[in-house]
Steps between C-alpha positions, in 0.01 A plus 500: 500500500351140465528520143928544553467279796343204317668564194796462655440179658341294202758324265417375145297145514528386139805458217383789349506803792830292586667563179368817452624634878832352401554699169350800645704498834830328385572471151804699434388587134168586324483173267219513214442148464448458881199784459364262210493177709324711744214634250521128331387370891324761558275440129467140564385447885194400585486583827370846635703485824806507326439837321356665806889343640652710175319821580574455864908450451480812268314722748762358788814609295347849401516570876845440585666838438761306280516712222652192260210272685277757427628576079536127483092412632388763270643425201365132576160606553492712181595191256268239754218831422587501102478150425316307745099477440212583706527239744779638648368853490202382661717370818648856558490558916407814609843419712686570188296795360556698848883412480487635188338848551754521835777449288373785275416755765847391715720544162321848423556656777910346522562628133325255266684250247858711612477376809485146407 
């Protein structure tokens, strides 16, 4: 419950979450160069926080119930996963890895991928 609750509640603080909350929660279509800005800013920052901000917007949007929030976050995360180094791996929140294995067990038990 305080994990939803203060989920809820926090915002994005830097460009970064910002842009990445935007495309995730209103961008009408899936654009391919907007996922390579993102692994561009994501490659070049310097600062830690800002990752652990990536990871955290990601693990926010898996919870919605938005299926098209939901397709949209993943297929982010996969192409952020495939060409983004260790750095970013590294900055992975146990937030976002508990998300994740909800997702799975809530979609397994409503039908899977058909259900999406």
């Amino acid at each position: 419950l305080v994990d939803r609750f203060t989920t809820f509640m926090r915002e994005p603080m830097y460009s970064l979450g910002n842009a990445l909350s935007d495309y995730i929660y209103v961008s009408k279509t899936d654009d391919a160069s907007m996922v390579s800005n993102f692994i561009d800013r994501v490659n070049t920052t310097k600062d830690g926080d800002v990752l652990e901000e990536v990871w955290f917007v990601l693990a926010k949007a898996i919870d919605t119930g938005n299926n098209l929030v939901i397709i949209r976050t993943l297929n982010v995360s996969d192409s952020l996963v495939h060409n983004c180094g260790s750095r970013f791996y590294n900055a992975c929140s146990p937030l976002f890895m508990r998300r994740m294995k909800d997702l799975i067990n809530t979609k397994s038990f409503q039908g899977g991928a058909d259900n999406m």
